[in-house]
Backbone as ProteinMPNN parsed JSONL, in Angstrom:
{"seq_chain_A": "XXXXXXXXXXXXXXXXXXXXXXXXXXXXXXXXXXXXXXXXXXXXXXXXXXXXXXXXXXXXXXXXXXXXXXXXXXXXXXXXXXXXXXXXXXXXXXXXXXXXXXXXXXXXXXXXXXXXXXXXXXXXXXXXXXXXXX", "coords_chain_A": {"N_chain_A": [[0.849, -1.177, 0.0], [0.589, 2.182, -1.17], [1.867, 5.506, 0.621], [-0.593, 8.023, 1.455], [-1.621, 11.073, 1.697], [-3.058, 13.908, 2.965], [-3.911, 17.427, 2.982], [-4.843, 20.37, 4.28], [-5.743, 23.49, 5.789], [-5.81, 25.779, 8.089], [-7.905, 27.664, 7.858], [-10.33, 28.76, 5.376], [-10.84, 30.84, 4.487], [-8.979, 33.436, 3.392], [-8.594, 36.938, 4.485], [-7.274, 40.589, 4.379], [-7.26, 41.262, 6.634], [-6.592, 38.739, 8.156], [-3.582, 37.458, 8.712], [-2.122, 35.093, 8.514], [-2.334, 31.403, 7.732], [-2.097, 28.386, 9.155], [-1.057, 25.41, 7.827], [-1.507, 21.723, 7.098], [-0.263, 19.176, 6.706], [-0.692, 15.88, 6.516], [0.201, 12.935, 6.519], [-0.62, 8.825, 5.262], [1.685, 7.57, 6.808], [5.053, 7.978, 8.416], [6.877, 10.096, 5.82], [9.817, 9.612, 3.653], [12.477, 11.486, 2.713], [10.299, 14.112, 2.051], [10.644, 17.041, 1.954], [9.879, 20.878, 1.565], [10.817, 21.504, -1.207], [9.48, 19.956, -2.465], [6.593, 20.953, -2.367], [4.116, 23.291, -3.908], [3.333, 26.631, -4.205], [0.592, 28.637, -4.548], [-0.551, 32.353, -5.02], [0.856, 33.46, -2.673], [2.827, 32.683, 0.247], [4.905, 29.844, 1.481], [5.832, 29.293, 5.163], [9.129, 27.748, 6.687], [8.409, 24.422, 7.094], [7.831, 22.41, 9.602], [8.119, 19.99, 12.148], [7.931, 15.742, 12.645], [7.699, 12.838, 11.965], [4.707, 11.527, 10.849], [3.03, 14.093, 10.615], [2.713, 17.129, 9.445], [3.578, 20.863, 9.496], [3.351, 23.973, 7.904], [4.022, 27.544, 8.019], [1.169, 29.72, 6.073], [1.408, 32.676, 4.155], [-0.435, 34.657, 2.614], [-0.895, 36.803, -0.187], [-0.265, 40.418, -0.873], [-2.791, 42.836, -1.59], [-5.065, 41.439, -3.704], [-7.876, 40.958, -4.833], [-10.632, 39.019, -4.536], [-9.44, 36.122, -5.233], [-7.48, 33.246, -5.427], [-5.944, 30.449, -3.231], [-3.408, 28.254, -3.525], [-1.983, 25.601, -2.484], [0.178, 22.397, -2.977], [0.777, 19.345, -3.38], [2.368, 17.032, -5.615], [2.398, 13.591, -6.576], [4.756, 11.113, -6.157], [6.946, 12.091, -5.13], [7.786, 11.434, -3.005], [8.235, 8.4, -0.474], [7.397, 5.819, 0.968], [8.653, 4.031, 4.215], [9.459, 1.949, 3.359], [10.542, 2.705, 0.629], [8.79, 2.788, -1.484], [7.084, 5.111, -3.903], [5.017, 7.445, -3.199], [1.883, 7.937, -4.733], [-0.4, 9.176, -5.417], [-0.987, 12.89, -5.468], [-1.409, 15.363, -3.408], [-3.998, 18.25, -2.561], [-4.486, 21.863, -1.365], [-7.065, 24.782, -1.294], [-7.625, 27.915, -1.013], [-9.529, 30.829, -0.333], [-8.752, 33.697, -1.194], [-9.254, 37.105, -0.414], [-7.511, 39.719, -0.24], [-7.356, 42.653, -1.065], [-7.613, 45.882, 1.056], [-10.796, 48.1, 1.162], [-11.124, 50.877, -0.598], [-11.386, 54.597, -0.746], [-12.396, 57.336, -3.072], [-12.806, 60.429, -3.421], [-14.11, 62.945, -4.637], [-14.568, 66.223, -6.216], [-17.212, 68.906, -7.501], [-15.773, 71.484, -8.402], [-13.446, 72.398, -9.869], [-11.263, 73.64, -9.183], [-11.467, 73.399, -6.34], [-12.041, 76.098, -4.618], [-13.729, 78.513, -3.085], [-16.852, 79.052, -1.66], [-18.717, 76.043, 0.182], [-21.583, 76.652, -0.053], [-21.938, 77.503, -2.37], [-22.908, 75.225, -4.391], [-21.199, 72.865, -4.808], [-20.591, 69.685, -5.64], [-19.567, 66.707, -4.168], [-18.322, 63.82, -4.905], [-18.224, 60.486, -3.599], [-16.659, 57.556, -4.125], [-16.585, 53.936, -3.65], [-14.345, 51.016, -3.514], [-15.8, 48.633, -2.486], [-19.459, 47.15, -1.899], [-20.793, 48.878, 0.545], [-21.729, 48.265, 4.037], [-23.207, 50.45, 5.345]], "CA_chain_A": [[0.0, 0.0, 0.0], [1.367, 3.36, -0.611], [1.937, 6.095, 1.719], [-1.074, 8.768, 1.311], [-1.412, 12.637, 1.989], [-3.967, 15.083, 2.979], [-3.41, 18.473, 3.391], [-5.392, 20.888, 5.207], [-5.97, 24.849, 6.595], [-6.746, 26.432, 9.213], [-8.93, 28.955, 7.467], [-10.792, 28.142, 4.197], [-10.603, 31.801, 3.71], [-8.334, 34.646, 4.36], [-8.772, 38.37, 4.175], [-6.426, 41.621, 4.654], [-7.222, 41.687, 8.176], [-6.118, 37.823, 8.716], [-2.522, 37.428, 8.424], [-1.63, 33.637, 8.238], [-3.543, 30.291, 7.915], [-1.674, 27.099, 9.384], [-1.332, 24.123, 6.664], [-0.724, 20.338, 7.882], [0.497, 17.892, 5.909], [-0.946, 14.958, 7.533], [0.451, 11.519, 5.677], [-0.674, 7.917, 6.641], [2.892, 7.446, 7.558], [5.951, 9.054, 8.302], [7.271, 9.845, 4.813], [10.902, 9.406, 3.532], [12.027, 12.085, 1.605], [9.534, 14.598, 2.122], [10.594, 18.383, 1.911], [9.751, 22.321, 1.002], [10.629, 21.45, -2.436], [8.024, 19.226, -2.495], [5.512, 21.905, -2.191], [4.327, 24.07, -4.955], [2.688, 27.278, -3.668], [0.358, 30.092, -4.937], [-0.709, 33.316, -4.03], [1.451, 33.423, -1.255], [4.418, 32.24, 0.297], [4.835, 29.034, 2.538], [6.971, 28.789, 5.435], [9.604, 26.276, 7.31], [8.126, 23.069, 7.192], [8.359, 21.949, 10.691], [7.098, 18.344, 12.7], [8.449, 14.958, 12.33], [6.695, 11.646, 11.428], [3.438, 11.338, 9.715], [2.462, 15.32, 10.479], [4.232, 18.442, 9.531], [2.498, 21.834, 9.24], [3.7, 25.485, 7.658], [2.534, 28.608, 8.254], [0.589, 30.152, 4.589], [1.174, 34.074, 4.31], [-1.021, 35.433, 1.461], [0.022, 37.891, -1.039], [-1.17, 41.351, -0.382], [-3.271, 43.094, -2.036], [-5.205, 40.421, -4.138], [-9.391, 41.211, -4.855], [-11.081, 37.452, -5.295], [-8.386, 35.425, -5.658], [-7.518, 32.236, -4.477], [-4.201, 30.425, -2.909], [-3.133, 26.556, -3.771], [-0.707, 24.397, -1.355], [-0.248, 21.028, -3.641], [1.798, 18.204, -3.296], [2.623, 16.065, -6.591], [2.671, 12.274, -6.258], [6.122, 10.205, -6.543], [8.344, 12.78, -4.484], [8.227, 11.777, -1.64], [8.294, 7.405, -0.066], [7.183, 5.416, 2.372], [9.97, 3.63, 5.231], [9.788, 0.272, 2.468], [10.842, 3.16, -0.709], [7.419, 2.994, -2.517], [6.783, 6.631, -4.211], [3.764, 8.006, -3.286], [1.207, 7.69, -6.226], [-1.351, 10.424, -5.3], [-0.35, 14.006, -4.628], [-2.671, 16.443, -2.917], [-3.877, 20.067, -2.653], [-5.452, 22.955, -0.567], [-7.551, 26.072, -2.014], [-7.924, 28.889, -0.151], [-10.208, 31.862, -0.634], [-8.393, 35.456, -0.4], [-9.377, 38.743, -0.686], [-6.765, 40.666, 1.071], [-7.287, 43.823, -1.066], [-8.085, 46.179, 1.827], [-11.25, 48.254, 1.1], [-10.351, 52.182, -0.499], [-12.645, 55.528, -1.204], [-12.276, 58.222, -3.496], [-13.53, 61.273, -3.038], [-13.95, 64.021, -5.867], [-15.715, 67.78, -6.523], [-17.22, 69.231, -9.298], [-15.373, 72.42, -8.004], [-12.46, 72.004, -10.424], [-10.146, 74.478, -8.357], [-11.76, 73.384, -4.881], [-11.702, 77.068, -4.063], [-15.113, 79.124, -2.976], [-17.642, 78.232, -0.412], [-20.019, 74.674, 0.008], [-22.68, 77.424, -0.104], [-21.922, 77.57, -4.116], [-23.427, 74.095, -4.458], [-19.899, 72.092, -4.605], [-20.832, 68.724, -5.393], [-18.531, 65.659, -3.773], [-18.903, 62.4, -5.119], [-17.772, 59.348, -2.94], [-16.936, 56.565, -4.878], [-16.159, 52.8, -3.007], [-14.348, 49.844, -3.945], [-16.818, 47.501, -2.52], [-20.447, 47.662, -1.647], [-20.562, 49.089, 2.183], [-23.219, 48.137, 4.555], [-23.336, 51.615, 6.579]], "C_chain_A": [[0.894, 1.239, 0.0], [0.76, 4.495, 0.298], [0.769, 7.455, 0.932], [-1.01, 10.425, 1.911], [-2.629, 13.378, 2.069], [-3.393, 16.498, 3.945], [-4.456, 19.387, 3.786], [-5.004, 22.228, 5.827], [-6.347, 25.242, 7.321], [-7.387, 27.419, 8.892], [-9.249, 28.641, 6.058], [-10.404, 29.379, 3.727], [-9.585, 32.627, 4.635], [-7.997, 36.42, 3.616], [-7.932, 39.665, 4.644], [-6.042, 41.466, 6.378], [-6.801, 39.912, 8.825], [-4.577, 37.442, 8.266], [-1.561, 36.16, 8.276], [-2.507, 32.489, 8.184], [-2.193, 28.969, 8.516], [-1.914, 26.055, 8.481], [-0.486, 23.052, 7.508], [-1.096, 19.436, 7.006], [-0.005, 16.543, 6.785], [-0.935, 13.854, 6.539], [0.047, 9.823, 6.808], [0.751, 6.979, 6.805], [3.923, 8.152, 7.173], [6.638, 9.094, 6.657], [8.948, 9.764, 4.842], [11.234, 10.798, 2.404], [11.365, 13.594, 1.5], [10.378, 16.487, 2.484], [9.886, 20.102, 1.596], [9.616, 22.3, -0.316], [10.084, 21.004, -2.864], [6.868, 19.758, -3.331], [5.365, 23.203, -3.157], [2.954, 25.242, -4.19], [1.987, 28.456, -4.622], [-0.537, 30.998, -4.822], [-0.271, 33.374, -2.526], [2.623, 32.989, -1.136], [4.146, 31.309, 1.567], [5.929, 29.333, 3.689], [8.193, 27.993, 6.038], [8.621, 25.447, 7.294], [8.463, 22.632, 8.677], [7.519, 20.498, 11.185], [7.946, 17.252, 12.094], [7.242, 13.71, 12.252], [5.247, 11.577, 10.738], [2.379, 12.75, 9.55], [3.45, 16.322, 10.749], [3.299, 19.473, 9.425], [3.644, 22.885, 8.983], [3.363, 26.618, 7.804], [2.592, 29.353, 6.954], [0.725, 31.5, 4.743], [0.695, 34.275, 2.932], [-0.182, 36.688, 1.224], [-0.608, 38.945, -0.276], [-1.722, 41.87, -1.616], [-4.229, 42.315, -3.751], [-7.082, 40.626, -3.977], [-9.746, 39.629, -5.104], [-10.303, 37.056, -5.938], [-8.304, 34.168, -5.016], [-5.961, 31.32, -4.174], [-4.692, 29.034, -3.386], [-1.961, 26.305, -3.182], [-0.961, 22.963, -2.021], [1.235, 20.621, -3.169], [2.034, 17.134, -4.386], [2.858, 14.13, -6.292], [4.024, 11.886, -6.726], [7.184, 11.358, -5.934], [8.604, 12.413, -3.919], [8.184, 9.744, -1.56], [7.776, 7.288, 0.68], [8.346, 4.513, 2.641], [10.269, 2.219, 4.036], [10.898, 1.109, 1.342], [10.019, 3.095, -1.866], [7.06, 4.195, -2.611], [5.337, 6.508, -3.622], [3.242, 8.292, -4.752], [0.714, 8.977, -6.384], [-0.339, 11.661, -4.571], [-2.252, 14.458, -4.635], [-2.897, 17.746, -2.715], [-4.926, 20.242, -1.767], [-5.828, 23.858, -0.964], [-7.822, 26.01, -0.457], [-8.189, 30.368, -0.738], [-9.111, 33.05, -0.011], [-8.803, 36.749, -1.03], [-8.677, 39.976, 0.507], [-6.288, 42.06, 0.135], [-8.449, 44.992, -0.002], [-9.183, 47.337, 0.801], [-10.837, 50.165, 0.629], [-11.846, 52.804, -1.076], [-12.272, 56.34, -1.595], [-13.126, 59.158, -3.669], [-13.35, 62.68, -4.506], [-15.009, 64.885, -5.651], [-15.822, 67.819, -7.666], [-17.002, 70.622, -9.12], [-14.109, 71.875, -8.489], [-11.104, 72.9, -9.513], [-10.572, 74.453, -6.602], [-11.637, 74.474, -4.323], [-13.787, 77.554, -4.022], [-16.224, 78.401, -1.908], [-18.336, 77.417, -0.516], [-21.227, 75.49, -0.487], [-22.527, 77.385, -1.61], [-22.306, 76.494, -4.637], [-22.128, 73.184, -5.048], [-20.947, 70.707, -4.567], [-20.02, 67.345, -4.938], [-18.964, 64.424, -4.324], [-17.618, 61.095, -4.338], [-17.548, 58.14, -3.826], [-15.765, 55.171, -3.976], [-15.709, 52.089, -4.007], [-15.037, 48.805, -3.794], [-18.035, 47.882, -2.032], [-20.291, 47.99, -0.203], [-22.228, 48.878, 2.924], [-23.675, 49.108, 5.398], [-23.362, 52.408, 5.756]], "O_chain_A": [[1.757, 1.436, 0.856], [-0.411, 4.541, 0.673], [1.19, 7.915, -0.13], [-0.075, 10.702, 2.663], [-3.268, 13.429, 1.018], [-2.791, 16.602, 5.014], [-5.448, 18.79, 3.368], [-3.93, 22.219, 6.428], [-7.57, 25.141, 7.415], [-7.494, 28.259, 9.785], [-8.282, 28.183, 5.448], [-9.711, 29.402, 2.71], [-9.368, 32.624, 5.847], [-7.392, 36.818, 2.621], [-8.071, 39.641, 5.867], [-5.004, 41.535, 7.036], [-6.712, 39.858, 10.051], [-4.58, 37.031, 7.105], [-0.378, 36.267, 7.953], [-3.606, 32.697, 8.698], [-1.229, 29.003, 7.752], [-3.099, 25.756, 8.332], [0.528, 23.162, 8.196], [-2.226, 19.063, 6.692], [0.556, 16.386, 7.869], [-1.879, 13.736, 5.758], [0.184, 9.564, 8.004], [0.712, 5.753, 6.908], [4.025, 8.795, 6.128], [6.938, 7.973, 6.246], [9.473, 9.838, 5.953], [10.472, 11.103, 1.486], [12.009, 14.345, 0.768], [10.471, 16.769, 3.679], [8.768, 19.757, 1.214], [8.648, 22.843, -0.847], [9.847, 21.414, -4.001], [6.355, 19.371, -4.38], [6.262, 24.043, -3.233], [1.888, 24.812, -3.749], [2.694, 29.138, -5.363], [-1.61, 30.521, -4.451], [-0.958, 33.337, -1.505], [3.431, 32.859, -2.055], [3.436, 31.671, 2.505], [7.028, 29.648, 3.23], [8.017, 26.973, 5.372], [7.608, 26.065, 7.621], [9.677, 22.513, 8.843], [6.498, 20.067, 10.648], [8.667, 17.555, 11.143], [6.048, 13.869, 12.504], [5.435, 11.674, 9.526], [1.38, 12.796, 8.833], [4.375, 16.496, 11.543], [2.133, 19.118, 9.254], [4.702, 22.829, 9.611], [2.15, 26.8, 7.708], [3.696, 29.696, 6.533], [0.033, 31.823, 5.708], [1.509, 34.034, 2.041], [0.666, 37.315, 1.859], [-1.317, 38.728, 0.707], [-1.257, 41.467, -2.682], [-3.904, 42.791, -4.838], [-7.527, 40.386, -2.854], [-9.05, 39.039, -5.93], [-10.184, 37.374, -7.121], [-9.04, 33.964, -4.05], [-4.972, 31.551, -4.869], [-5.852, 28.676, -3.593], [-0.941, 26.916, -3.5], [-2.0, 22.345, -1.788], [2.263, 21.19, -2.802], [1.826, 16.032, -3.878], [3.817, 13.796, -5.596], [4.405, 12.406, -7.775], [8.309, 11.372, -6.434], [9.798, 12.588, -3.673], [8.087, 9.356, -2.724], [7.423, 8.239, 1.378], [9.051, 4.144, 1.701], [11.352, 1.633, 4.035], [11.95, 0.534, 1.062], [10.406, 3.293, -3.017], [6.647, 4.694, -1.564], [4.675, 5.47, -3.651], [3.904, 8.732, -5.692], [1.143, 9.798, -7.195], [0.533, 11.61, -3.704], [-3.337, 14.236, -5.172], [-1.902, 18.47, -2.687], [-5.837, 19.495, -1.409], [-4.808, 24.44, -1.332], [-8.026, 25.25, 0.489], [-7.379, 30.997, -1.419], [-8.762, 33.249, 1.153], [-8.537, 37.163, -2.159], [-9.054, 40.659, 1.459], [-5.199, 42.59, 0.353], [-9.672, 45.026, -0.142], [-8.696, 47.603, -0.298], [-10.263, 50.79, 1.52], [-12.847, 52.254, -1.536], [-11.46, 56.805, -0.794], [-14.25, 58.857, -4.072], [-12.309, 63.034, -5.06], [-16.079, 64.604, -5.11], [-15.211, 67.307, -8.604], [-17.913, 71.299, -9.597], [-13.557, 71.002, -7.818], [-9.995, 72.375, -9.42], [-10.132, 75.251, -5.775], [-11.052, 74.314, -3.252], [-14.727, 77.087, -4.665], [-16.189, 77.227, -1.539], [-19.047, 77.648, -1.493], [-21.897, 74.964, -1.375], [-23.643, 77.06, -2.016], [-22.051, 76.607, -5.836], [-22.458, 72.779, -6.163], [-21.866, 70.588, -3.757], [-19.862, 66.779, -6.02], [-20.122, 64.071, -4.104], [-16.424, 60.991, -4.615], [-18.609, 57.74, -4.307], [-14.568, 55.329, -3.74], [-16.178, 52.16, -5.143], [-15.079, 47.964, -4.693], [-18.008, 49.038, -1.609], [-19.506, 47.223, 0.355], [-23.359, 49.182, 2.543], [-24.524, 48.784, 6.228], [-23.457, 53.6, 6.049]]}, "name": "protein", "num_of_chains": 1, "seq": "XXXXXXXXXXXXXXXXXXXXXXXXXXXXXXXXXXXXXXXXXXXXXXXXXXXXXXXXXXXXXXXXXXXXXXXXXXXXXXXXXXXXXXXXXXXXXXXXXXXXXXXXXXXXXXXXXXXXXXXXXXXXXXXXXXXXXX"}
């Protein structure tokens, strides 16, 4: 039987204001083999690999600024062994939801020289990047 892999987040999603997710490597046995280079990452950056025998975990830092996007943590089959030297067949992966572009507002007049008083009917227009609920 070969040695299997599931991988796994601690956050399905992650947004500006969350700053890491935990990923664990959880194989059904200790692998042989098994490194960083392994691991193909994107949107983001993985990092150390730490843990010994059949669970390791990294911590996931998302990119920044990134509107509906999404990350991938995969693992390819045949890198890595089990303790006999049988490749692993299956590789495995993690999606993860991000939107870690933080939220911005632009503000504009139709007072091309912004000079003269509100009383002159100065109009401002607000304009959001995302819908706001307030």
């Amino acid at each position: 039987m070969t040695i299997a892999l599931t991988i796994s987040s601690s956050s399905a999603a992650l947004t500006a204001d969350d700053a890491t997710a935990t990923i664990t490597f959880s194989f059904s046995e200790a692998p042989t083999g098994f490194d960083a280079a392994d691991v193909v990452v994107s949107g983001g950056t993985l990092g150390a690999i730490s843990g010994t025998g059949a669970t390791r975990t990294a911590t996931f830092t998302p990119t920044d600024h990134l509107a509906s996007s999404s990350a991938s943590i995969r693992v390819a089959g045949g890198l890595y062994t089990d303790a006999a030297g049988i490749p692993a067949q299956a590789g495995a992966a993690v999606a993860i939801a991000l939107d870690t572009l933080r939220p911005w507002v632009a503000i504009s007049s139709s007072n091309p020289h912004d000079s003269g008083p509100l009383a002159e009917g100065v109009t401002l227009t607000f304009t959001l990047s995302e819908a706001s609920s307030d």
